[in-house]
N, C-alpha and C positions, 0 to 999 in steps of 0.2 A: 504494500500500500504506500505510493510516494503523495509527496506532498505539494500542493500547486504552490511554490512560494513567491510566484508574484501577486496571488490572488491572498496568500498570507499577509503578507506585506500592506496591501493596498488596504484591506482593512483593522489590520493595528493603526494608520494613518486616520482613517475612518474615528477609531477609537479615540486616537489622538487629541484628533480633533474637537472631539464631541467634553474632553475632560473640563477645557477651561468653560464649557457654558455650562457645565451642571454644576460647576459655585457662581457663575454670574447670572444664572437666570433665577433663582431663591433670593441670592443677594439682592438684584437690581428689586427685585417685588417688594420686600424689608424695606428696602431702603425708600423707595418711591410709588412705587404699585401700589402699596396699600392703601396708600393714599387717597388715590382715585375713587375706591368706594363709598370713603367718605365725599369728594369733592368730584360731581362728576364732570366740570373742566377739565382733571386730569387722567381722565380714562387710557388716554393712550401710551403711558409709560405702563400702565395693568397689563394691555394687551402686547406689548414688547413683552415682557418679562416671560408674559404666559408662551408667547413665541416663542422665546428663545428656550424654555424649557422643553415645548413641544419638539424644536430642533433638536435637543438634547439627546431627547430621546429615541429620535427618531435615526439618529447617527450611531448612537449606541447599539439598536436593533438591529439595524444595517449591517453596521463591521462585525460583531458578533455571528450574524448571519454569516457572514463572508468567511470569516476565521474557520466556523465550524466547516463550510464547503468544501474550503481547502484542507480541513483535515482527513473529511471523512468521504466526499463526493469520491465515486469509481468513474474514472471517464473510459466509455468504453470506444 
């Protein structure tokens, strides 16, 4: 069983990527988002926040995905 490792690769980057928005996307909501609920002028640093967290996660999915492909996928 070998292992695709460019397909490795591309999603540890994946992964990478995805680390610094899972403490900016909690932070930036703390910091400013919560705000918005009270004040709905500033609704739109809420829906940033909640963005970037959905990104978060959505990248984390992704490479995760990719990682396990390239470990376990049989290409016939």
């Amino acid at each position: 069983m070998a292992t695709n490792k460019e397909k490795l690769i591309k999603g540890i980057y994946l992964m990478g990527a995805a680390f610094p928005l899972i403490f900016a996307g909690p932070a930036l909501y703390t910091w400013k988002g919560a705000e918005g609920f009270r004040d709905s002028s500033k609704l739109g640093m809420t829906f940033l926040s909640i963005g970037i967290m959905l990104l978060a996660a959505f990248l984390v999915v992704k490479g995760l995905r990719m990682i396990l492909s390239s470990l376990f996928d049989q290409d016939k």
